[in-house]
C-alpha positions in Angstrom: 7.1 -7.4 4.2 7.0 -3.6 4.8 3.8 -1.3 4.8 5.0 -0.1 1.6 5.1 -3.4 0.0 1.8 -4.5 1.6 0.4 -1.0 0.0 1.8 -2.0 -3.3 0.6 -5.6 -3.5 -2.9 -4.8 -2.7 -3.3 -1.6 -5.4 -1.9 -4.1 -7.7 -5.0 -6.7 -7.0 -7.5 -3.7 -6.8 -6.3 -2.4 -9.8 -6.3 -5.5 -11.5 -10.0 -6.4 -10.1 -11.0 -3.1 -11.4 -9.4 -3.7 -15.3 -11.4 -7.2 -14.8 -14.9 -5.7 -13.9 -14.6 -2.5 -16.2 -14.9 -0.6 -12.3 -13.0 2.7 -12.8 -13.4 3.6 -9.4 -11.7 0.2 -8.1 -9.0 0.8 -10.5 -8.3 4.0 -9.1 -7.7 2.6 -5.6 -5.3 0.3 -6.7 -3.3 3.1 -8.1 -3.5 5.6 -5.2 -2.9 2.3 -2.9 0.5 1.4 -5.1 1.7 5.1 -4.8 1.4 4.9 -1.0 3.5 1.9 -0.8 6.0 4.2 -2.9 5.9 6.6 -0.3 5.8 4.4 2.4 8.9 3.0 0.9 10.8 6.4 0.4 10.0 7.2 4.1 11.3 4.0 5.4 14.8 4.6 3.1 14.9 8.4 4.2 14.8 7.5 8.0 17.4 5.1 7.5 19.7 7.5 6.2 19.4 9.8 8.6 19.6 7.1 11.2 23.0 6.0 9.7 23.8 9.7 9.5 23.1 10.3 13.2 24.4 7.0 14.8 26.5 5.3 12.2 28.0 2.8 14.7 24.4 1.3 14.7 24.7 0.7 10.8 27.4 -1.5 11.3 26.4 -3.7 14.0 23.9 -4.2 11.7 
């Protein structure tokens, strides 16, 4: 599991903790926690490409 899904998971349970106890502030973290995952995410598949770019013999040992 990837820091981006880790970050995802756990906005989703803040978020869903915060709809349960009527906590705005709770819910709020869950949401800015699920769009770092997304970024997280996007990173990771960015730097791949340009790894596969720069050294595409690596991709297919892969």
């Amino acid at each position: 599991m990837s820091d981006g899904d880790v970050d995802k998971t756990k906005g989703r349970f803040k978020k869903a903790a915060g709809e349960l106890t009527d906590d705005e502030s709770l819910k709020n973290e869950g949401r800015v926690d699920k769009a770092s995952g997304r970024i997280k995410e996007g990173i990771g598949d960015a730097a791949d490409v340009v790894k596969d770019a720069v050294n595409p013999r690596e991709r297919a040992e892969r």
